[in-house]
N, C-alpha and C positions, 0 to 999 in steps of 0.2 A: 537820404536828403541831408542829414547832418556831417554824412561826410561831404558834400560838396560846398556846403556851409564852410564847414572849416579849411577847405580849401580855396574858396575866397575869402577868406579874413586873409589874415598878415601871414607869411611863411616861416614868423619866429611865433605862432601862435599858437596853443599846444590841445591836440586836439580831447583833453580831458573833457572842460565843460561840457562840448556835445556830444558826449560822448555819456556822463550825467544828464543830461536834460534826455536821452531816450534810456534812458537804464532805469531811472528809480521811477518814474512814472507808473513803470509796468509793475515794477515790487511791491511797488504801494497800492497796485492793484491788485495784488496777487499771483500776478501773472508770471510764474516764472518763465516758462519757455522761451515767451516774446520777448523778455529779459536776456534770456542765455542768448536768444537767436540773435538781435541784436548785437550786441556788445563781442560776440563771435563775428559776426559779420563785416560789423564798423573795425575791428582789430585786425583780420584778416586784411579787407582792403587796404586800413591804413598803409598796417607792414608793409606791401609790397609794392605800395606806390610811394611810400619815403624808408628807403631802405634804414635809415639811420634811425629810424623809432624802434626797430629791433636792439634789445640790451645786448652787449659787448659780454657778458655774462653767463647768459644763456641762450646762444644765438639760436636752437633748436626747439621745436615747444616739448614742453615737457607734459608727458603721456600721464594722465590722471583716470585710475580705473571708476567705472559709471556701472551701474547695478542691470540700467535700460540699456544703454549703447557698446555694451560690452569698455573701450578705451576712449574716451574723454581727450583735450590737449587744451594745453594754456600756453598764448606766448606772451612771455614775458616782455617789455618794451624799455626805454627809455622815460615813460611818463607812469608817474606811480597814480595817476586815478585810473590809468586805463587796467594798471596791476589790480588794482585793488576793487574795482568793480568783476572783475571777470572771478577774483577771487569771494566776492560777498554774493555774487550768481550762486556759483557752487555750492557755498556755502548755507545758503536759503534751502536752496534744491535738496541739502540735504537735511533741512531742520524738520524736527517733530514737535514744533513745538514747549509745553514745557517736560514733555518726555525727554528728549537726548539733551542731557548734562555737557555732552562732549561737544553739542552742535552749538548750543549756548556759549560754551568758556573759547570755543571756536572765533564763534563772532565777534564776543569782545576783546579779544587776543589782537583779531584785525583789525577790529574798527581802533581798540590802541593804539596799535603800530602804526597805521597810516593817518590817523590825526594829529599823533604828537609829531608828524615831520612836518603840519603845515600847510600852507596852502589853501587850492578853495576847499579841500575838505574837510578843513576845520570852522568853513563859515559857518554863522548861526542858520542861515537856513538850510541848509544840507547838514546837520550836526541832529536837527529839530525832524527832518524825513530819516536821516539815519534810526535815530530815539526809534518812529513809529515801524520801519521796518522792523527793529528789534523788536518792538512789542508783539506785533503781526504775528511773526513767521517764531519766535522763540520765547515770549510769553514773556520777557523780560518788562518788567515794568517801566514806567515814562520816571525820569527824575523828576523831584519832588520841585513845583516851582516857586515856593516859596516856603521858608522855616516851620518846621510843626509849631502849634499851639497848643500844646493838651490843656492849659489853664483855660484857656479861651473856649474850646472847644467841650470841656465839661461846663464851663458856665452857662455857653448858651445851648448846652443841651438842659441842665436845670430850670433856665429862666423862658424853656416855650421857645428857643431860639433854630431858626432854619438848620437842618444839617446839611454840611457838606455836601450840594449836591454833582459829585463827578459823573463823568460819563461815562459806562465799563468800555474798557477797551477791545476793538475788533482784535481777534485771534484768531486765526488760518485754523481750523485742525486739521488733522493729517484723515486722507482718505481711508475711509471704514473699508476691513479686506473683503473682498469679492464672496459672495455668495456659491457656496459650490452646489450643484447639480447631482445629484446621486441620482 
């Protein structure tokens, strides 16, 4: 559906947003698969019915080995959210949470790279779903929304005053391994 969407909007129109409006949905649900499946689906169609969203770069997709599928593929485009979601797929798929270090400095390496070029995926509200996927899926904490207090905050823990009441943030954990049978 989203890609017929974006094929009636304008022909200079780039099929990133809908492309996010079905991708983080599902993250944000947890959901990876319908995520992968997705963003696989809508990428694959794209490519071959506008041959020119294919990058000049790496016109072939490039084989990514998958632990389930045996060989995974990415193709790369022309439109960096469509790069950069199929890359934050992966990337979830393979988070542990605050277990993998690697899967962590992974995410932020990306979500880096592809916010400082710009764009909608620097907007505040996809920056703000970004934040909660990190928390989700890699235990990274939400930025702080406003300046600490610790003068404030020991006063009015001295004077009877309410604490801070935040809300623990949803975290994914990783599936407990399978029970074996002897």
């Amino acid at each position: 559906m989203m890609l017929e969407w974006w094929q009636a909007s304008s022909s200079s129109a780039s099929p990133g947003p809908f492309a996010l409006r079905g991708t983080i949905p599902y993250l944000l649900n947890g959901n990876i698969l319908a995520a992968r499946t997705f963003i696989t689906l809508l990428v694959s169609l794209s490519t071959s019915a506008h041959i020119s969203l294919r990058s000049n770069l790496a016109p072939n997709p490039l084989p990514v080995p998958n632990s389930s599928t045996g060989v995974d593929e990415i193709i790369f485009t022309t439109d960096q959210t469509l790069n950069f979601l199929q890359l934050a797929v992966r990337t979830c798929q393979r988070a542990q949470g605050a277990g993998s270090k690697k899967a962590q400095e992974a995410w932020v390496r990306l979500c880096g790279t592809y916010l400082s070029k710009g764009g909608i995926l620097a907007q505040p509200d996809v920056r703000k779903h970004l934040n909660e996927i990190a928390t989700l899926f890699f235990a990274i904490p939400l930025p702080r929304g406003q300046a600490a207090n610790p003068l404030g905050d020991m006063m009015s823990s001295l004077f009877g005053g309410a604490p801070s009441s935040a809300a623990a943030p949803r975290v994914l954990m990783p599936a407990p391994p399978a029970a074996s049978l002897d």
